[in-house]
N, CA, C and O atoms as a GROMACS GRO file, in nm:
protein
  472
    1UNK      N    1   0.084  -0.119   0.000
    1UNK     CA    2   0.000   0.000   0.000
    1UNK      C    3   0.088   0.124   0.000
    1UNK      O    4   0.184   0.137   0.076
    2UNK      N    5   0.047   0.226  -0.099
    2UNK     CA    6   0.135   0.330  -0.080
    2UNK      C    7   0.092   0.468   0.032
    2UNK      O    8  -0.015   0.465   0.093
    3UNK      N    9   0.143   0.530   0.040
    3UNK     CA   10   0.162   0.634   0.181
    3UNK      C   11   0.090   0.756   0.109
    3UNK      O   12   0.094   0.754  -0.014
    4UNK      N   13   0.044   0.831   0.153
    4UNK     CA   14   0.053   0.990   0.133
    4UNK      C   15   0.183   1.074   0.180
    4UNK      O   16   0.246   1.174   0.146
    5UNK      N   17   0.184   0.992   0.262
    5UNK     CA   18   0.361   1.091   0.340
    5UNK      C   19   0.477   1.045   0.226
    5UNK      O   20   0.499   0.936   0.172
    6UNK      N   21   0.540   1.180   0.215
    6UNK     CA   22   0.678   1.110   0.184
    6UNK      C   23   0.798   1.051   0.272
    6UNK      O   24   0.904   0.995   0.244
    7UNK      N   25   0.723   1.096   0.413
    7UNK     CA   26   0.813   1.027   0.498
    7UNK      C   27   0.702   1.039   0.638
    7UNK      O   28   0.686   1.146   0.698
    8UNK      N   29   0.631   0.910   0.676
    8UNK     CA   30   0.568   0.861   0.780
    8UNK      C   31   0.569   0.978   0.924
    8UNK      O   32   0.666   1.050   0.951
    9UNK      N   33   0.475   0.975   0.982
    9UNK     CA   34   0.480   1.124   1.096
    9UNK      C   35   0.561   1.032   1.212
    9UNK      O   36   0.607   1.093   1.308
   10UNK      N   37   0.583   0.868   1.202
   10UNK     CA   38   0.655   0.846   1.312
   10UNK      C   39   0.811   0.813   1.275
   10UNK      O   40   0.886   0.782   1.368
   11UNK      N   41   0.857   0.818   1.151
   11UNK     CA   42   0.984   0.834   1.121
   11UNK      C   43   1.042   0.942   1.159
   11UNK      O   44   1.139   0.964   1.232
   12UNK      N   45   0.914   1.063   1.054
   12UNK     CA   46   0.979   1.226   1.126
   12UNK      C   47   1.011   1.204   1.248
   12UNK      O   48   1.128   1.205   1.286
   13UNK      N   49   0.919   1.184   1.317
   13UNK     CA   50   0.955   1.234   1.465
   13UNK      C   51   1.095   1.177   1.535
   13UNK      O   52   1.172   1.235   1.612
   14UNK      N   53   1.099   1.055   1.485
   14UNK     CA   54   1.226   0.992   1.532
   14UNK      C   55   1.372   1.068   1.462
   14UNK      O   56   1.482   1.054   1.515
   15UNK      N   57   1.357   1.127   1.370
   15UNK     CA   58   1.479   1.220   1.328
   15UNK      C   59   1.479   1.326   1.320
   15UNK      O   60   1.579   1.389   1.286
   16UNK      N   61   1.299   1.414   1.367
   16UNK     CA   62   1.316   1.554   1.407
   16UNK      C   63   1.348   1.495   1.592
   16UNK      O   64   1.398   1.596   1.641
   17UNK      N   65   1.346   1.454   1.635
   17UNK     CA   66   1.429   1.412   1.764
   17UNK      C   67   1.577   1.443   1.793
   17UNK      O   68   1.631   1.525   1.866
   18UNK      N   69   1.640   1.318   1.683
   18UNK     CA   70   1.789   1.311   1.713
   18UNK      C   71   1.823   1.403   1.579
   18UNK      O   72   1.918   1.368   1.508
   19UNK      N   73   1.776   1.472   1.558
   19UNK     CA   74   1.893   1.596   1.454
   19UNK      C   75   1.781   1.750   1.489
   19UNK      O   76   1.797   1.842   1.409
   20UNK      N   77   1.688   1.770   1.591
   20UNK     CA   78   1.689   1.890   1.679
   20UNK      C   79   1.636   1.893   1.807
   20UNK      O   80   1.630   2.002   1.865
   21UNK      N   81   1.586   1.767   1.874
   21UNK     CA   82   1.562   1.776   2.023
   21UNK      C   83   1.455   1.852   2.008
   21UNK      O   84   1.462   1.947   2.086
   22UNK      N   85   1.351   1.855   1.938
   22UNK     CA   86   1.208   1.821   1.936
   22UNK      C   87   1.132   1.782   2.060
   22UNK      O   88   1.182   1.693   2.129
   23UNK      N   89   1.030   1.829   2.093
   23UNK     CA   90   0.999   1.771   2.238
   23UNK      C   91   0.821   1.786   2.196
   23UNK      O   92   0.758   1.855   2.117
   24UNK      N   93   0.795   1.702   2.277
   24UNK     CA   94   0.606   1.720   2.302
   24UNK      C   95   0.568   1.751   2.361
   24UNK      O   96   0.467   1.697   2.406
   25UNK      N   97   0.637   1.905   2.427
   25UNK     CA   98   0.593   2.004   2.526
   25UNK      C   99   0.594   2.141   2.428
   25UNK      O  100   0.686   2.210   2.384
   26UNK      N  101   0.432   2.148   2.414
   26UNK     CA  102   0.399   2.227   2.319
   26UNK      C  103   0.367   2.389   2.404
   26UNK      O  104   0.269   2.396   2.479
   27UNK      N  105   0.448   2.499   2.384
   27UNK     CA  106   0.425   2.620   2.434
   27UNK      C  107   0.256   2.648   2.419
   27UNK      O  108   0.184   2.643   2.520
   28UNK      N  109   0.204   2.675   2.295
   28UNK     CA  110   0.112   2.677   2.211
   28UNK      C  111   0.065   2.581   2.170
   28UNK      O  112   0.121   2.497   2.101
   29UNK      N  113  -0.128   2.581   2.234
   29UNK     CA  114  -0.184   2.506   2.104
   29UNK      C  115  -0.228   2.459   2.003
   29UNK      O  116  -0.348   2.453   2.025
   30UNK      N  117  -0.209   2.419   1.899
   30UNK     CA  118  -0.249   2.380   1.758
   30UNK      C  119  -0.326   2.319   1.744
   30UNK      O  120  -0.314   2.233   1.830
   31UNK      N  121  -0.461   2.289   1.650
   31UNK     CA  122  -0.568   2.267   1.611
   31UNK      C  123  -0.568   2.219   1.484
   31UNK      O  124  -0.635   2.118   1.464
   32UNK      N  125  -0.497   2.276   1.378
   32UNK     CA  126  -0.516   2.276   1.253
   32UNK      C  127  -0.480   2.152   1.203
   32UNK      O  128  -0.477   2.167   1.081
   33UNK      N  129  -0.448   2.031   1.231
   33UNK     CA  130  -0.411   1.917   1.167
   33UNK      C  131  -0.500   1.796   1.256
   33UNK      O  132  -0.477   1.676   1.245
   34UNK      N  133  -0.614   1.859   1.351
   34UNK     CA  134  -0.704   1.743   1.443
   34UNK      C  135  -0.733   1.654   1.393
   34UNK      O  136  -0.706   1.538   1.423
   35UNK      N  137  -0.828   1.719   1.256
   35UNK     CA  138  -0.930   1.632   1.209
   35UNK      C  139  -0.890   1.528   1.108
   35UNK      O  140  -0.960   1.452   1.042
   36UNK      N  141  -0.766   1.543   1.113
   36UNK     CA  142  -0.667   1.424   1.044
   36UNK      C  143  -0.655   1.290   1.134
   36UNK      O  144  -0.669   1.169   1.118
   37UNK      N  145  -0.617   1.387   1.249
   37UNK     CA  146  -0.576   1.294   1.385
   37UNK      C  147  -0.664   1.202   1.431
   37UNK      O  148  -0.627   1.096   1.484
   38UNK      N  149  -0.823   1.247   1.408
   38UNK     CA  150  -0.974   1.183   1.477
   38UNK      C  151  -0.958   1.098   1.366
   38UNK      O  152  -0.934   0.983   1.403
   39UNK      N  153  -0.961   1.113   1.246
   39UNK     CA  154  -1.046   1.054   1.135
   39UNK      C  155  -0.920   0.934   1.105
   39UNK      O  156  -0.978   0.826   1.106
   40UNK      N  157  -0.802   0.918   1.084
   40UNK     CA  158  -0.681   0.841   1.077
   40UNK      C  159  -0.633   0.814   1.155
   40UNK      O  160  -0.546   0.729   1.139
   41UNK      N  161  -0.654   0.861   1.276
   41UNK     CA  162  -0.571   0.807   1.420
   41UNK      C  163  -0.403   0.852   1.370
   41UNK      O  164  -0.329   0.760   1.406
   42UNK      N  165  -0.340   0.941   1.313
   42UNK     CA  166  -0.259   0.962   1.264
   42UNK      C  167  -0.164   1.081   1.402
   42UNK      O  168  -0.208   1.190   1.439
   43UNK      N  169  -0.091   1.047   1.428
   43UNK     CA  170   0.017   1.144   1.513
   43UNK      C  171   0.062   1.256   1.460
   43UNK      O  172   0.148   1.272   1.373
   44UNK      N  173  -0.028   1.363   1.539
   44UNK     CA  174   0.026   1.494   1.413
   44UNK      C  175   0.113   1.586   1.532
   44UNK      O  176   0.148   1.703   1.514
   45UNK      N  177   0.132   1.524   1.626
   45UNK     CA  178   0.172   1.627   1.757
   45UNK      C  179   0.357   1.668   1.681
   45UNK      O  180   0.407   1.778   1.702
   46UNK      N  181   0.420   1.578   1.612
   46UNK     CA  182   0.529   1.619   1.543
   46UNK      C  183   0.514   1.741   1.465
   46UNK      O  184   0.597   1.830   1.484
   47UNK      N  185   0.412   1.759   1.373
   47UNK     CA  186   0.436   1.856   1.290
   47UNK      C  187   0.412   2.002   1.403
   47UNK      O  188   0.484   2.102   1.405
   48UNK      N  189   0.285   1.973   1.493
   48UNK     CA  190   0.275   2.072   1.565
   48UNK      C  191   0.391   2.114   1.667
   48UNK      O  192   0.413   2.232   1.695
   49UNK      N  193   0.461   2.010   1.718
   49UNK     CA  194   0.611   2.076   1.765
   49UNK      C  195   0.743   2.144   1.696
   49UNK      O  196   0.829   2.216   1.746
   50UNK      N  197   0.724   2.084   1.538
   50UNK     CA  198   0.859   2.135   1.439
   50UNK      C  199   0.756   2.299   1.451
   50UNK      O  200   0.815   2.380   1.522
   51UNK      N  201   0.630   2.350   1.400
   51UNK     CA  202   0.582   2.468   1.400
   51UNK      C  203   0.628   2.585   1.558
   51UNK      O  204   0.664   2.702   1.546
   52UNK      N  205   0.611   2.511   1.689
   52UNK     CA  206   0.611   2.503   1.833
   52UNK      C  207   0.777   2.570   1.820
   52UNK      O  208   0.802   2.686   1.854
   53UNK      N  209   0.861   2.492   1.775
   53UNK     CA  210   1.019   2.484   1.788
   53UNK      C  211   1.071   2.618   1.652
   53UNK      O  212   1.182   2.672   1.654
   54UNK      N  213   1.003   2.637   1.584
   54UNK     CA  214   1.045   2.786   1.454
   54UNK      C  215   1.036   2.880   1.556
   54UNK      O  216   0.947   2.876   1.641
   55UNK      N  217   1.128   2.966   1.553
   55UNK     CA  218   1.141   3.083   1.614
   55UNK      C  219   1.054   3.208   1.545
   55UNK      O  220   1.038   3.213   1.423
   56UNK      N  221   1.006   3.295   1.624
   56UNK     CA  222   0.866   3.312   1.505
   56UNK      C  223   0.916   3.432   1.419
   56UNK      O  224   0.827   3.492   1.360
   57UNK      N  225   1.040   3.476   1.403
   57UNK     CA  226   1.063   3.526   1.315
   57UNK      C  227   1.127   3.493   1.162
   57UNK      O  228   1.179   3.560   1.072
   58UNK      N  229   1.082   3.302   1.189
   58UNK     CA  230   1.115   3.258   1.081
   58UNK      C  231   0.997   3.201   1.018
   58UNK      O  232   1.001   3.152   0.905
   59UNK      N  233   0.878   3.209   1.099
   59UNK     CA  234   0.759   3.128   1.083
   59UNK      C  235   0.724   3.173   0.900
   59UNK      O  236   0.683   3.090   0.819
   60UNK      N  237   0.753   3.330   0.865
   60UNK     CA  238   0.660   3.362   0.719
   60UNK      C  239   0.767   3.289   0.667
   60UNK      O  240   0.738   3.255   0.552
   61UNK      N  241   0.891   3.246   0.702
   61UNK     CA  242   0.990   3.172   0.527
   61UNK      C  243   0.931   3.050   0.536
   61UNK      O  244   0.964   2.970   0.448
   62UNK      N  245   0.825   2.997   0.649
   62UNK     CA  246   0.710   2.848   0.601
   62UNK      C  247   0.652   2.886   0.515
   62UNK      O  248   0.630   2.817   0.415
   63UNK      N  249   0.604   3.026   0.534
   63UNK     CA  250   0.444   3.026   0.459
   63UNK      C  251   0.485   3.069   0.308
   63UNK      O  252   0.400   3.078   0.219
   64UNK      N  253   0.591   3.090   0.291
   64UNK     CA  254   0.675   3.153   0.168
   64UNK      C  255   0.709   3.017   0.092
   64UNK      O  256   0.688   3.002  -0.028
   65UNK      N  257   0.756   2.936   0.161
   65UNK     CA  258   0.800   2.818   0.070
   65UNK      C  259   0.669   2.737   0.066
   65UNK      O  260   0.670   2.662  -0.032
   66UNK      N  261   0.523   2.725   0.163
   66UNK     CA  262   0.456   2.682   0.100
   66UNK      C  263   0.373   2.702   0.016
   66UNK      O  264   0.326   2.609  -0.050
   67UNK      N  265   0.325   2.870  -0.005
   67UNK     CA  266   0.258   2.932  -0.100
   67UNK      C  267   0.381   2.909  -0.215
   67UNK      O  268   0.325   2.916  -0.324
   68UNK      N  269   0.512   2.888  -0.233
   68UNK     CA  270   0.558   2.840  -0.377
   68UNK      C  271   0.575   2.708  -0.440
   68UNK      O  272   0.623   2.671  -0.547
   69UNK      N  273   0.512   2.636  -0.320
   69UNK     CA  274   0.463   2.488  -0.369
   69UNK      C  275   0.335   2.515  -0.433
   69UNK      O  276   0.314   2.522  -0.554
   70UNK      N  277   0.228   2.532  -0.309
   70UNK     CA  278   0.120   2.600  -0.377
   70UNK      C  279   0.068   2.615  -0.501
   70UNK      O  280  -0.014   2.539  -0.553
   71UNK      N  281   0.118   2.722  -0.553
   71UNK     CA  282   0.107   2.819  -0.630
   71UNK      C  283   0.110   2.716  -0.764
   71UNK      O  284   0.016   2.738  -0.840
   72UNK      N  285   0.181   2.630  -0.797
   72UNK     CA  286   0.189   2.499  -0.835
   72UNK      C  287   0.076   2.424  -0.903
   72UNK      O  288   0.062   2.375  -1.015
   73UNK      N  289  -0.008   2.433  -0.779
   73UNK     CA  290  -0.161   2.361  -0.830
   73UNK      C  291  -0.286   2.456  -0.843
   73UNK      O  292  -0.396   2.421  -0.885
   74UNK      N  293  -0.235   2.631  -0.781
   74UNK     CA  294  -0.324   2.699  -0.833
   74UNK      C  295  -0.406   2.722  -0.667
   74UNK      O  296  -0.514   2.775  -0.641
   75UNK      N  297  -0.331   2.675  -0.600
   75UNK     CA  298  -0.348   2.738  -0.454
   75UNK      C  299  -0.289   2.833  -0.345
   75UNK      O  300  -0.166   2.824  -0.334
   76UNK      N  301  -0.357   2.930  -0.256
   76UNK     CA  302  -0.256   2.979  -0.213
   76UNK      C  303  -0.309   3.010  -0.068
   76UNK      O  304  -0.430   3.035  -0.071
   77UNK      N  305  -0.247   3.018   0.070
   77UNK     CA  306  -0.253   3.068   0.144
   77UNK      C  307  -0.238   3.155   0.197
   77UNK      O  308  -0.122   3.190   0.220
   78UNK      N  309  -0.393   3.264   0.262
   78UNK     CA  310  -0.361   3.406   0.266
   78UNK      C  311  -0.306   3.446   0.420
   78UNK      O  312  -0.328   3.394   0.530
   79UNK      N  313  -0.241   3.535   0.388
   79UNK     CA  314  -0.211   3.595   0.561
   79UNK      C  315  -0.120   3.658   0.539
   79UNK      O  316  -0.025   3.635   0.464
   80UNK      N  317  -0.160   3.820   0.663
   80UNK     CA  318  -0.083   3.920   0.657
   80UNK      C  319   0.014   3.966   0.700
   80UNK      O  320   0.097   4.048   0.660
   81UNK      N  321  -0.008   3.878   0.832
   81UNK     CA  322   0.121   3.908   0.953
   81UNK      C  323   0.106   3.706   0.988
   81UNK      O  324   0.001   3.643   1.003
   82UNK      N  325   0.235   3.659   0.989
   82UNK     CA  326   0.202   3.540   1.118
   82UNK      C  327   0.268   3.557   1.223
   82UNK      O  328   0.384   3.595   1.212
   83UNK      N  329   0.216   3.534   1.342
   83UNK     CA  330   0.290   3.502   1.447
   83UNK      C  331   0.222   3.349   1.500
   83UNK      O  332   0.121   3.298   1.451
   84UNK      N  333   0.296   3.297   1.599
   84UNK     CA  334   0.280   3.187   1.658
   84UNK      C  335   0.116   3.184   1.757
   84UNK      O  336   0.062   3.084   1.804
   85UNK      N  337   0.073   3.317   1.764
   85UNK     CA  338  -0.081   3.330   1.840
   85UNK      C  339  -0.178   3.312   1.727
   85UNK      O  340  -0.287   3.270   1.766
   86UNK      N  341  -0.163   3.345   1.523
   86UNK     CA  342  -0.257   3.376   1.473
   86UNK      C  343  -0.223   3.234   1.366
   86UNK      O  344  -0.311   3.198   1.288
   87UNK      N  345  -0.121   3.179   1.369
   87UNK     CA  346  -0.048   3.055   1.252
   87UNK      C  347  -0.187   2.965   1.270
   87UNK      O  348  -0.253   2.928   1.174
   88UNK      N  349  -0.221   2.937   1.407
   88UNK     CA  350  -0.342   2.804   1.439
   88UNK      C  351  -0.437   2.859   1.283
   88UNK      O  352  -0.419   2.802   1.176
   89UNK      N  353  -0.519   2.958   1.297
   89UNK     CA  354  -0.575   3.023   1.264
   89UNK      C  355  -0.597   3.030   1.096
   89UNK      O  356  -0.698   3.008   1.029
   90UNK      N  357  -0.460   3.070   1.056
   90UNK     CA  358  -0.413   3.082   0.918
   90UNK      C  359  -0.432   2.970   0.838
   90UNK      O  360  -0.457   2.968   0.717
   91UNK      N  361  -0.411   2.847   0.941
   91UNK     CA  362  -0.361   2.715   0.847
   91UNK      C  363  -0.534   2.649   0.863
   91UNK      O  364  -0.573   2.561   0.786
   92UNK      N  365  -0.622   2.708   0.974
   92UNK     CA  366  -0.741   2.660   1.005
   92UNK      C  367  -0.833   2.717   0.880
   92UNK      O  368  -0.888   2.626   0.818
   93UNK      N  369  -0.855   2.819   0.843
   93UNK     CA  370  -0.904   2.929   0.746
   93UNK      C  371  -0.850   2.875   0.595
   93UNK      O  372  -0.930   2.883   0.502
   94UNK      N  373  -0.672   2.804   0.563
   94UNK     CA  374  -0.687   2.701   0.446
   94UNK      C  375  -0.724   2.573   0.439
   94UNK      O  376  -0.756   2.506   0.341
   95UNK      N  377  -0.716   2.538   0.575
   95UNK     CA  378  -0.738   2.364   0.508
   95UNK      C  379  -0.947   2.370   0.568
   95UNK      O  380  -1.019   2.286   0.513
   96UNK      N  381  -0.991   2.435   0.637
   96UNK     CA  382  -1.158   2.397   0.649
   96UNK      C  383  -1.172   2.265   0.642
   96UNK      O  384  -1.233   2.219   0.545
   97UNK      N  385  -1.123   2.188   0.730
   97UNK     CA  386  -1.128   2.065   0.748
   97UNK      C  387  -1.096   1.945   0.645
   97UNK      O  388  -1.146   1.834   0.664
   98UNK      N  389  -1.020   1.968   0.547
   98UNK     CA  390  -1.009   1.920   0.409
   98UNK      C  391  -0.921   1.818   0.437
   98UNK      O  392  -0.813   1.859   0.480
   99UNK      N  393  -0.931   1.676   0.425
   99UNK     CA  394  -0.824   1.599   0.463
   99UNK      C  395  -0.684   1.624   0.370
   99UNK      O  396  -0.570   1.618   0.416
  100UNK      N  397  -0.723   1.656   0.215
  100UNK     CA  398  -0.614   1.671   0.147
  100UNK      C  399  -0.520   1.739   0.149
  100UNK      O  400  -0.403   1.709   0.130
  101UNK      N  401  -0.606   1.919   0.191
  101UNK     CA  402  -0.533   2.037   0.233
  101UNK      C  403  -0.501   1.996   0.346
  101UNK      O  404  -0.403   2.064   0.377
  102UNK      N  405  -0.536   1.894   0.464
  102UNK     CA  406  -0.432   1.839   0.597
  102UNK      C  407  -0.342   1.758   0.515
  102UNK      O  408  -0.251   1.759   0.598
  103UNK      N  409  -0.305   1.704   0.440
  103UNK     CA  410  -0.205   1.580   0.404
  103UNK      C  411  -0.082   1.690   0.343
  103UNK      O  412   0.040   1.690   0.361
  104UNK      N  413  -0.139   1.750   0.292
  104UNK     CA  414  -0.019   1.847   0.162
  104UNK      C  415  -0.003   1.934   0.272
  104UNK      O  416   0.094   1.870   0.313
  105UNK      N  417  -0.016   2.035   0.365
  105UNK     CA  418   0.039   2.123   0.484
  105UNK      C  419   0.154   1.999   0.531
  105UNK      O  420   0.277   1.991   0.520
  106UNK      N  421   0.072   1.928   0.575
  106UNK     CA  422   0.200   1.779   0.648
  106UNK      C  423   0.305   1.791   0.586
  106UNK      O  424   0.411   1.822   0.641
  107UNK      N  425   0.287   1.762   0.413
  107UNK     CA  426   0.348   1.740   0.381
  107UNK      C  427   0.495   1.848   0.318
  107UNK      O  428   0.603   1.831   0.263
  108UNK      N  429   0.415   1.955   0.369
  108UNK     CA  430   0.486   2.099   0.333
  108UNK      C  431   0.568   2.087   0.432
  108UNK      O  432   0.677   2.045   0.395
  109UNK      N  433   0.556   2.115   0.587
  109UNK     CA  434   0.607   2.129   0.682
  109UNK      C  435   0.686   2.041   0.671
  109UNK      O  436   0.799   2.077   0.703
  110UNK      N  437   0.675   1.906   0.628
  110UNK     CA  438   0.804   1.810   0.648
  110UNK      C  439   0.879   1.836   0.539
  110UNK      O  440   1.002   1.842   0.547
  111UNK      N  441   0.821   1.853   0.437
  111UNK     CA  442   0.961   1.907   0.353
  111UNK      C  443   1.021   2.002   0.342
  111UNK      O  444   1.111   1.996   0.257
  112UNK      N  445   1.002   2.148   0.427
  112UNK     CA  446   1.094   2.236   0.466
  112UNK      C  447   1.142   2.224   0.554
  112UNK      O  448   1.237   2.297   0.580
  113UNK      N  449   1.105   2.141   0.629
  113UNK     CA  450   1.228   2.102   0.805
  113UNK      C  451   1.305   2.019   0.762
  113UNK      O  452   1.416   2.023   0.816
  114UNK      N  453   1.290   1.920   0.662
  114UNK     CA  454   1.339   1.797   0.658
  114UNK      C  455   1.349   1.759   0.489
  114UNK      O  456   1.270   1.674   0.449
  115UNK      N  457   1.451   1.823   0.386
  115UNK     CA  458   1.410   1.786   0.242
  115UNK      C  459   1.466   1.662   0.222
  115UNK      O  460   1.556   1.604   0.283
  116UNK      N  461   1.385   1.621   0.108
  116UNK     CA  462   1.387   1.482   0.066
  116UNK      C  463   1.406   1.512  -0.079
  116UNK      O  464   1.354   1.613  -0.128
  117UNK      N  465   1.474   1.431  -0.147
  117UNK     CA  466   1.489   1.414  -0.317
  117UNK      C  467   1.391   1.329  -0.344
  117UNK      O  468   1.372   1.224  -0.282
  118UNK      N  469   1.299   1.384  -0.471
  118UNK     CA  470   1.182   1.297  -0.500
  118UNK      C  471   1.261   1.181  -0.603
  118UNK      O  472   1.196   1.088  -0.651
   0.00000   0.00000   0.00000
């Protein structure tokens, strides 16, 4: 069976671990990847700690490299300012519960923390 991930949320976690000490003590809480979590039983608390662990003056070069994936299929995510209080928010307002728009964010976030050669 093939994956949607290009790399499994419990692999990430095991090498956002040992290459940045990643933790599941989340400052902030995140919402925007739940209804992935209910509906797949899928571990999304990784992506919400690599977001948790960006220092938030790096948070827009996420939203920069994923609006130029994006942009790609003719999608884009809006927002004016992010900070780490309004990001829940931002990513809640693109995906509207969309499992796909949850799979491709996943899959954004892991490929700017973590690139992979397709």
């Amino acid at each position: 069976m093939t994956s949607v991930f290009k790399l499994h949320p419990d692999d990430l976690k095991k090498k956002m671990i040992y290459l940045y000490n990643v933790d599941d003590n989340l400052k902030i809480h995140f919402t925007f990847l739940d209804k992935i979590k209910e509906k797949y039983d899928i571990n999304v608390l990784i992506y919400y700690s690599i977001i948790d662990s960006i220092e938030e003056f790096k948070l827009k070069n996420i939203f920069y490299f994923i609006n130029l994936r994006l942009k790609k299929i003719g999608e884009r995510i809006n927002y004016d300012n992010v900070t780490k209080d309004n990001i829940n928010i931002i990513f809640n307002d693109y995906i509207k519960g969309d499992i796909v728009k949850s799979i491709m964010i996943m899959n954004l976030i892991q490929q700017y923390i973590y690139p992979l050669r397709s």
